[in-house]
C-alpha positions in Angstrom: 218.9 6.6 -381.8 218.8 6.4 -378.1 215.4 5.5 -376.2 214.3 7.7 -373.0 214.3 6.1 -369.7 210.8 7.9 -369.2 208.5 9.4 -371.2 205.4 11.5 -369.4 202.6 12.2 -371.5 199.3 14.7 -371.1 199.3 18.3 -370.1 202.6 20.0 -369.2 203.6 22.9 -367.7 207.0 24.0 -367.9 207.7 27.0 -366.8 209.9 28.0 -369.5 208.9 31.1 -371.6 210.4 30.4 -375.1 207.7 26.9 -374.7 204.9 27.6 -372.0 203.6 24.1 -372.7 204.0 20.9 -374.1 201.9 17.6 -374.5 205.0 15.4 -373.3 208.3 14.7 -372.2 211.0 12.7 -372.1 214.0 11.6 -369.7 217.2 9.9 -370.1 220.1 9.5 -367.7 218.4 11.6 -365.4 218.3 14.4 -368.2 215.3 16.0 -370.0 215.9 15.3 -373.6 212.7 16.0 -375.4 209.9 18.4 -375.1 207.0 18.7 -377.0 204.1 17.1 -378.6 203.2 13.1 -378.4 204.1 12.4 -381.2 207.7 14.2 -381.4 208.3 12.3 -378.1 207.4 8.4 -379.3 210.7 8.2 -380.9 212.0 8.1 -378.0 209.9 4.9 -376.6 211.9 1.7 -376.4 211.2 -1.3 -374.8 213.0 -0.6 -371.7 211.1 2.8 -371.5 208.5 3.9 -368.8 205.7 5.4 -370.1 203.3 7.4 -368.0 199.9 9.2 -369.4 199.2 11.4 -366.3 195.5 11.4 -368.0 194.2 14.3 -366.6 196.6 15.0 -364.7 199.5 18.0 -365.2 203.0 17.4 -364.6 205.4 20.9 -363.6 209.0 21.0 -363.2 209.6 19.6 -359.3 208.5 22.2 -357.2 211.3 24.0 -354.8 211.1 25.0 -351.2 213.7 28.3 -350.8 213.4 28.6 -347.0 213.5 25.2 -345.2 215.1 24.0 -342.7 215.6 19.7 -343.7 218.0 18.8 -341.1 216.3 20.9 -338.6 212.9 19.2 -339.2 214.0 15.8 -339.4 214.9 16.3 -335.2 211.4 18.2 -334.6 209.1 15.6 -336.4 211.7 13.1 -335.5 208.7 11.2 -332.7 211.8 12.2 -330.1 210.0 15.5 -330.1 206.4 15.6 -329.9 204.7 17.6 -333.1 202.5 19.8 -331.1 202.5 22.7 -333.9 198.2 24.5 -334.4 198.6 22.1 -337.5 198.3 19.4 -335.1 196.8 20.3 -332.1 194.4 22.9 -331.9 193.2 23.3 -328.3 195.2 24.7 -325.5 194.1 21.8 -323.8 195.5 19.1 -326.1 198.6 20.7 -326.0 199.1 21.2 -322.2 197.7 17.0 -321.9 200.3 16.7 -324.6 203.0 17.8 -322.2 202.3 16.1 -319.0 202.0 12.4 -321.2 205.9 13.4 -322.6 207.1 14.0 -319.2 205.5 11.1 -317.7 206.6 8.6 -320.0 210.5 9.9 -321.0 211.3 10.4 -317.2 214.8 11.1 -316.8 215.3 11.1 -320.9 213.5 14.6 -320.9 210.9 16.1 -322.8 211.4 18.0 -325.4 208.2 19.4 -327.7 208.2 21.6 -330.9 205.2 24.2 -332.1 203.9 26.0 -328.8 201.6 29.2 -329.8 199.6 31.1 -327.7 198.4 32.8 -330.9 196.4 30.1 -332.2 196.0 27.8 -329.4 193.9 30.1 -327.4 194.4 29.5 -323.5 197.6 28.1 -323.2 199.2 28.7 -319.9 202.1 31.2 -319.4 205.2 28.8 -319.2 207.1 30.3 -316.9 210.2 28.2 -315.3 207.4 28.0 -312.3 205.4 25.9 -313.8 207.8 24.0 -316.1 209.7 22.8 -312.5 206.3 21.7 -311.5 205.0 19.7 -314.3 209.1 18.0 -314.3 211.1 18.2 -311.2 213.8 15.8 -311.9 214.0 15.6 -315.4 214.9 18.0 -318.0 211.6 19.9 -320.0 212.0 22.0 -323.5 209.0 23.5 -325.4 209.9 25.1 -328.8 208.1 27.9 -329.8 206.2 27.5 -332.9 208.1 30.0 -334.7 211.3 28.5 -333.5 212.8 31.7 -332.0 212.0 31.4 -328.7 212.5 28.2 -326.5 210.8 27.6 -322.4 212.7 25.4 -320.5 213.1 24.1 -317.1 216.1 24.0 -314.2 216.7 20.6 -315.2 217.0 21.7 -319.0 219.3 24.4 -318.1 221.9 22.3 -315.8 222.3 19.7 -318.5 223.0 22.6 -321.3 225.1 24.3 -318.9 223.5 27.8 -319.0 223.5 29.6 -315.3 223.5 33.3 -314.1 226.4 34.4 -315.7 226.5 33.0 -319.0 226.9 35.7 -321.5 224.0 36.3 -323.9 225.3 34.9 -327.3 225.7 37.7 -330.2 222.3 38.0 -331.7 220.0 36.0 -329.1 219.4 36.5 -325.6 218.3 34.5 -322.6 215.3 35.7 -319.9 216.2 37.3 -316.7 214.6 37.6 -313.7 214.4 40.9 -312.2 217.9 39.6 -310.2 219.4 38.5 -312.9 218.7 34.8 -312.9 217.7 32.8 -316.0 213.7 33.1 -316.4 213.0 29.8 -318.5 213.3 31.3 -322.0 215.8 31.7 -324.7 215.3 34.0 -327.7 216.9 33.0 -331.1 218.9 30.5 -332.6 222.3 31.2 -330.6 220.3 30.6 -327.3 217.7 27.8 -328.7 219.9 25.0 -330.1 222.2 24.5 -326.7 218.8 23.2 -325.0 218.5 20.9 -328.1 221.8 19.3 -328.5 222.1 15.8 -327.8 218.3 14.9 -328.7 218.7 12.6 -331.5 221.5 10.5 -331.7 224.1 10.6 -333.6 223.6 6.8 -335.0 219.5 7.4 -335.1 219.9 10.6 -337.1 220.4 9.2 -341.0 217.0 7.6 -341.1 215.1 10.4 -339.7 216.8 12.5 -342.8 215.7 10.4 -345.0 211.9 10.5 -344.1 212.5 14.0 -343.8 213.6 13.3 -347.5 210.2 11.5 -348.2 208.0 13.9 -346.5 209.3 16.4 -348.6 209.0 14.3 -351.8 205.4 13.6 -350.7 204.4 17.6 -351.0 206.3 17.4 -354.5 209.1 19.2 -353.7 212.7 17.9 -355.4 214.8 20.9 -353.8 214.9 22.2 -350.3 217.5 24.9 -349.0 218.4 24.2 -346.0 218.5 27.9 -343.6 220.1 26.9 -340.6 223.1 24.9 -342.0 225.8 24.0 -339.3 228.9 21.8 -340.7 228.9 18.8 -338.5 226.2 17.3 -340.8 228.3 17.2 -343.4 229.8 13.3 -343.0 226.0 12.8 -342.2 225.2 14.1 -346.0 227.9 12.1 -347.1 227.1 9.1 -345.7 223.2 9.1 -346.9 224.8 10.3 -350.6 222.9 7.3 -352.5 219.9 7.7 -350.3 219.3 11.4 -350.5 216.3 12.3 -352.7 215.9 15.8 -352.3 218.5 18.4 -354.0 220.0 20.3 -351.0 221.4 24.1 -351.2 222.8 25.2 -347.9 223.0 28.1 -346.4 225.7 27.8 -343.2 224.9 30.0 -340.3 227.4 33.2 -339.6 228.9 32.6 -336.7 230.9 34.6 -334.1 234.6 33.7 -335.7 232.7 35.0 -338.9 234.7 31.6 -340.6 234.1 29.4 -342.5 235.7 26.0 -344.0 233.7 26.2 -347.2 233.6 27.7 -350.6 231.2 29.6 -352.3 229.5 26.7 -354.8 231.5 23.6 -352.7 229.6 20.7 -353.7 227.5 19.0 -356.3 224.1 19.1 -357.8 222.9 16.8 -355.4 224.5 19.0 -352.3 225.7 22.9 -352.6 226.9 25.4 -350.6 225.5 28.2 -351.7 225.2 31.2 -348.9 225.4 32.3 -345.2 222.2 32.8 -343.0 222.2 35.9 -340.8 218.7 37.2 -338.7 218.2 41.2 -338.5 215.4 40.6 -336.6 212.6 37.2 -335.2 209.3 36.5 -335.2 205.9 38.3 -335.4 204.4 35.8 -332.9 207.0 37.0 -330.3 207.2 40.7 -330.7 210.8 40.6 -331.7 210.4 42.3 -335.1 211.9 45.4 -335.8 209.0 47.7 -337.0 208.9 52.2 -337.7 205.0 51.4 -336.3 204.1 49.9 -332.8 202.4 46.8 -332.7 198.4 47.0 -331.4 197.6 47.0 -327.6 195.5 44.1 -327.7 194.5 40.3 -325.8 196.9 39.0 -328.8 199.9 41.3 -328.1 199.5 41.0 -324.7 199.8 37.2 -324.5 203.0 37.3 -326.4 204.2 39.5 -323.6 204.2 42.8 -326.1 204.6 46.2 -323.7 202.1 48.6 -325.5 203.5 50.9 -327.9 206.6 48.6 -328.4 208.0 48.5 -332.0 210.0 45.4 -331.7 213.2 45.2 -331.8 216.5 44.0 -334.1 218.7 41.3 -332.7 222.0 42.8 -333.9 223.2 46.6 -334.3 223.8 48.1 -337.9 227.7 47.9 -337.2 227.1 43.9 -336.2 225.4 42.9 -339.7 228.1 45.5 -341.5 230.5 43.2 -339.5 228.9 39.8 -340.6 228.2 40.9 -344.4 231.5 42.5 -344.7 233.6 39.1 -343.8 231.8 37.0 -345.9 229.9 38.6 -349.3 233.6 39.7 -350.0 234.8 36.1 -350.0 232.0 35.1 -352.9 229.1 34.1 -350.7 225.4 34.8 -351.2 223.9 36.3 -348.1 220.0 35.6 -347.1 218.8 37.9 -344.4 215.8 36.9 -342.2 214.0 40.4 -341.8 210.4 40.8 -341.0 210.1 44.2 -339.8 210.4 47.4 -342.4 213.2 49.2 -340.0 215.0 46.0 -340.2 214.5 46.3 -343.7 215.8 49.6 -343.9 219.4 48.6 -341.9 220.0 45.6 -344.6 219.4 47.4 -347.5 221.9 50.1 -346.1 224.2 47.4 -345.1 224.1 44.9 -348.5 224.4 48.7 -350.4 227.5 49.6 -348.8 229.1 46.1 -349.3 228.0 46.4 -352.6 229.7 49.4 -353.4 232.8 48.1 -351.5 232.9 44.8 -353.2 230.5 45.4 -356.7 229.1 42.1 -358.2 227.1 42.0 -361.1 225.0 38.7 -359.9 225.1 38.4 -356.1 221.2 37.5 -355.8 221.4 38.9 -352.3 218.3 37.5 -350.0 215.8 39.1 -347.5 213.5 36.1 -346.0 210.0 36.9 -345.2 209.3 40.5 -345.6 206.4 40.8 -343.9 206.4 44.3 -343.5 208.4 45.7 -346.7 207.2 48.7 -348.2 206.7 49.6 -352.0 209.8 51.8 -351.3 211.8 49.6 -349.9 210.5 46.9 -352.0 211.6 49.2 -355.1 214.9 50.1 -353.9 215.9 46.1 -352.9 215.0 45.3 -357.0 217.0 48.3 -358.3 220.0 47.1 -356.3 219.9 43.4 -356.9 218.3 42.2 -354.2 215.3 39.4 -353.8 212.8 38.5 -351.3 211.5 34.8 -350.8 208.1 36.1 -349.4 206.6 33.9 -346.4 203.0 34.3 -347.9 201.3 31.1 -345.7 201.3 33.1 -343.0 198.2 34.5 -344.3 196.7 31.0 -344.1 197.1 30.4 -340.8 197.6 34.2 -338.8 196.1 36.4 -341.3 193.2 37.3 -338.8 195.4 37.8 -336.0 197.9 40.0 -338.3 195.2 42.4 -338.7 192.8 42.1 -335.6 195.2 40.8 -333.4 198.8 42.4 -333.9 198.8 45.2 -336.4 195.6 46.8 -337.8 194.0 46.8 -341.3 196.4 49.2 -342.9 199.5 47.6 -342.0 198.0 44.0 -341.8 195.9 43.7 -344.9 199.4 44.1 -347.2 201.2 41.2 -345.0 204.0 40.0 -347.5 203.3 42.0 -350.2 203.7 39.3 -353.7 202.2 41.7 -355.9 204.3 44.4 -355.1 207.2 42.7 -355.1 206.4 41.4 -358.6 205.2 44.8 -360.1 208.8 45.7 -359.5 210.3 43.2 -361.4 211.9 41.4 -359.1 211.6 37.6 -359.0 210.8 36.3 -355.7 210.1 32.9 -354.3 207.6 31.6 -352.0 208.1 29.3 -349.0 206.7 27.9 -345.6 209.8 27.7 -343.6 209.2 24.6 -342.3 208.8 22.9 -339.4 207.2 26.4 -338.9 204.3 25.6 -341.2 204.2 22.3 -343.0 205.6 21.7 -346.3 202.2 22.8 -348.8 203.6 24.3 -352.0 200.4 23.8 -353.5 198.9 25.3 -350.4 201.4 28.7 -351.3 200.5 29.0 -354.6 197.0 29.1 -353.8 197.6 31.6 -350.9 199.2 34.1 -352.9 196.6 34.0 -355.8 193.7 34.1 -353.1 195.5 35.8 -350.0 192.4 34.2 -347.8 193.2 34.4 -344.6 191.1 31.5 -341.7 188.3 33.6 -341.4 187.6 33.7 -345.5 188.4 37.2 -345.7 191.0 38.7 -348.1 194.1 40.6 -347.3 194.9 43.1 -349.5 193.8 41.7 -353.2 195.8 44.0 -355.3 199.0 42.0 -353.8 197.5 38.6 -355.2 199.6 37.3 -358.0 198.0 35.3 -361.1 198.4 31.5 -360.9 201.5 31.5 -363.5 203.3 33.9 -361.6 202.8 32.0 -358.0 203.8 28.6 -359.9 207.2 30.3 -360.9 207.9 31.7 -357.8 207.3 28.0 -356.7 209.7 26.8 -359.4 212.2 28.7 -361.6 212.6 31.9 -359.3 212.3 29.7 -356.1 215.7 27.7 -358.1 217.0 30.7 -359.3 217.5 32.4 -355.5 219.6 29.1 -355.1 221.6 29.4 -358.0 220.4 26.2 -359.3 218.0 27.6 -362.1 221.2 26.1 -364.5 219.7 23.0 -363.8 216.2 23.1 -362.1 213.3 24.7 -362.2 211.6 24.2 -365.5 211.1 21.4 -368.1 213.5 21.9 -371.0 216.8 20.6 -372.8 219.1 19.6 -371.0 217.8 20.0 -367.2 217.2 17.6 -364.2 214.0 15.4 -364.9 212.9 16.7 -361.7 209.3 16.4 -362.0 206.0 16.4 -360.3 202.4 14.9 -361.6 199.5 16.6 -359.5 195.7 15.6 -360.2 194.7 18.1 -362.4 196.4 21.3 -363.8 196.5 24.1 -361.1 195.3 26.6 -364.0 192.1 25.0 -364.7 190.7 25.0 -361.1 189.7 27.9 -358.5 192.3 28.9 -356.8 191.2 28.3 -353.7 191.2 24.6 -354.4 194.8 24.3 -355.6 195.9 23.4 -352.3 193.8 20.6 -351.8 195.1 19.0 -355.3 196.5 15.4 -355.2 200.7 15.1 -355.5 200.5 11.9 -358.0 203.7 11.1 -358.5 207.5 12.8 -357.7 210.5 11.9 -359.7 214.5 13.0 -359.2 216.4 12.8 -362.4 213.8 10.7 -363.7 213.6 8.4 -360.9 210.5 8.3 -359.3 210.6 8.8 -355.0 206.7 9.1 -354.5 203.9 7.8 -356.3 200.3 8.0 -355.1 198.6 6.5 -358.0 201.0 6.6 -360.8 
């Protein structure tokens, strides 16, 4: 008989009901063909065959990031822009030395810097376009907000993108005024951010950055990665770096104003797959550009983001607008995934994806809201009984959980933040993610997050929305590859699926759950290939 190209042996989880768990595996041609006990799998040994005891280690099915932003993140952690994110720098003051050392040493290059927030990095100055023409003149200046909807920049910055008084606000985003009407510095969603970026990283310097993008990924033990913000032109890039790529990519193409495409629902491979189209309802908590039924707090917090008291937010586009967008595209076979944060947002998309359901009925759309901060039980309810799924941003509670309640919304609003356990109680798989660049890629870190839901200060938000550790793995894993419309071929260990593995330190069931994010990633493998090994 045929002999396995790997075999892994010692605790298993694979996420896959009809066998929970198993005491090894084994891989051939980049296939699972074996699951079971030890020895059911040494049959499979030949001489040519890698065999790993993860001793007592745990191996789980590759774990699955379903709101990331790869291509995105390989610019902003690129060294081209500097990494000043609260993971990195903590001080106001670290970040404000941070950008005088840019602009000194890139001169006429310009600066650009990624993960500004006043938030968490208490004291930062306001960057108005003031003070960004003072600290660089002559050169061009771009500071990314850490949430990535907002973007400061200087005169310089705005010349060279060719924005000036009369440029129109793009549909969806919006650029600062002055009370005269001339640009302020600041630009507010996608539309407006990525003209100030373009031109960064060059063209010919771009493939290797993607492929330690690949590796950082690889390193959290992640072996599939959407990516959110997909534009086309990378497509030769993906082509190119085919043999190098060792992360599974599902992409979601941004709607644009044509409302057009050149793809196909599914175009691609299992490698590469275009799967959806992105649209935004509505940004970011840490700006004030949610759209919320409730007023965000009259507080120091809200007041630094520039929040006018009693102010609910806001949507970026009008009901028609999104009935507009979905209309063009879920007819044509695409999934949609909606960022939406706020619960009025909410509201509008539900209304929206249940009209163009009833226009256009599909029995499996897997239609997508992304974050969900402030869903309801209703609304969560109502999103299950028509189809609908929520990947569930739940590291926010890691790192703004105290400011969510104290800060921006109050106990009885805060303390439910991305409601997992709700979500679940309906049924409804969900995934969890950590949109990165926004916060770093910890999958371990989620998991743990969601069975804990401790935010920095220890205390816990809302414990009857913590799942159990089984059901935050899955929505790390099968339900995470299900939203991508890859659970035919990821996201558990069984016949006939990927060998798209991880091996962490010990198994995530058998420690406190506030320690599974600080377990070890051992060793990652693609098809049965290994791309990251610690100790293994």
């Amino acid at each position: 008989m045929a002999t396995a190209d790997l075999v892994l042996t010692g605790t298993v989880l694979t996420v896959n009901d009809a066998q929970p768990a198993a005491e090894a595996l084994a891989v051939a041609g980049g296939r699972i063909v074996a699951v079971g006990d030890r020895s059911g799998i040494e049959r499979w040994i030949g001489p040519d065959t890698e065999v790993v005891d993860v001793g007592a280690g745990c191996v789980l099915p590759g774990l699955v990031e379903a709101h990331g932003h790869p291509l995105m993140e390989a610019v902003a952690l690129s060294g081209r822009m500097v990494d000043i994110r609260p993971v990195t720098m903590t001080s106001a003051d670290e970040v404000v030395a941070a950008v005088r050392t840019e602009v000194a040493g890139r001169g006429r290059q310009g600066s650009y810097l990624n993960g500004w927030d006043p938030l968490l990095q208490k004291g930062l100055p306001d960057p108005t376009l003031t003070w960004l023409d003072g600290l660089a003149p002559d050169s061009p200046l771009v500071i990314v907000h850490n949430s990535g909807h907002k973007a400061f920049f200087n005169s310089v910055a705005a010349e060279r993108a060719g924005l000036h008084r009369d440029i129109p606000d793009p549909k969806g985003a919006r650029f600062g005024r002055d009370p005269n009407g001339e640009l302020d510095g600041t630009a507010e969603e996608t539309a407006a951010v990525f003209p100030l970026l373009a031109g960064v990283i060059a063209p010919s310097d771009y493939p290797s950055k993607l492929v330690a993008e690949c590796a950082r990924l690889n390193r959290a033990g992640l072996t599939t990665c959407s990516d959110m913000a997909f534009d086309p032109v990378f497509r030769p890039i993906l082509d190119q770096l085919r043999d190098e790529l060792t992360i599974r990519l599902r992409a979601y193409e941004v709607s644009n104003p044509q409302m057009t495409t050149d793809a196909h629902p599914g175009d691609g491979d299992d490698m590469v797959r275009q799967v959806g189209i992105k649209i935004w309802v509505d940004g970011s908590p840490w700006i004030g550009n949610i759209d919320l039924t409730f007023p965000y707090l009259d507080t120091a917090a809200t007041r630094t983001i520039g929040v006018v008291p009693g102010s609910c937010g806001h949507a970026n586009y009008t009901r028609e607008q999104l009935r507009e967008i979905v209309g063009a595209y879920f007819p044509l076979g695409w999934q949609m995934a909606c960022h939406v944060q706020g619960d009025a947002g909410v509201d509008t998309i539900l209304d929206v994806y249940e009209e163009v359901l009833e226009a256009h009925p599909r029995t499996d759309h897997r239609l997508r809201l992304e974050h969900v901060g402030a869903i309801t039980d209703e609304q969560l309810k109502r999103a299950h009984a028509l189809g609908v799924t929520c990947s569930i941003f739940v590291d926010q509670i890691h790192y703004w959980g105290d400011v969510i309640v104290d800060g921006l919304f109050g106990p009885e609003r805060g303390n439910r933040w991305m409601p997992c356990g709700s979500a679940v109680a309906t049924g409804m798989r969900i995934s969890l993610h950590n949109d990165p660049p926004v916060t770093p890629e910890e999958p371990l870190r989620n998991i743990s997050v969601a069975v804990t839901r401790r935010a920095p200060s220890g205390r816990v938000l809302g414990p009857e929305q913590r799942l159990t550790v089984d059901q935050a793995i899955r929505a790390q894993t099968l339900d995470a590859a299900w939203q991508l419309f890859a659970d035919d071929v990821i996201g558990s260990i069984e016949l006939g699926k990927y060998g798209d593995l991880v091996v962490l330190s010990a198994d995530p069931r058998s420690v406190p759950p506030e320690d599974i994010a600080e377990l070890d990633v051992l060793a990652t493998y693609l098809a049965g290939r290994r791309v990251y090994a610690e100790q293994l």
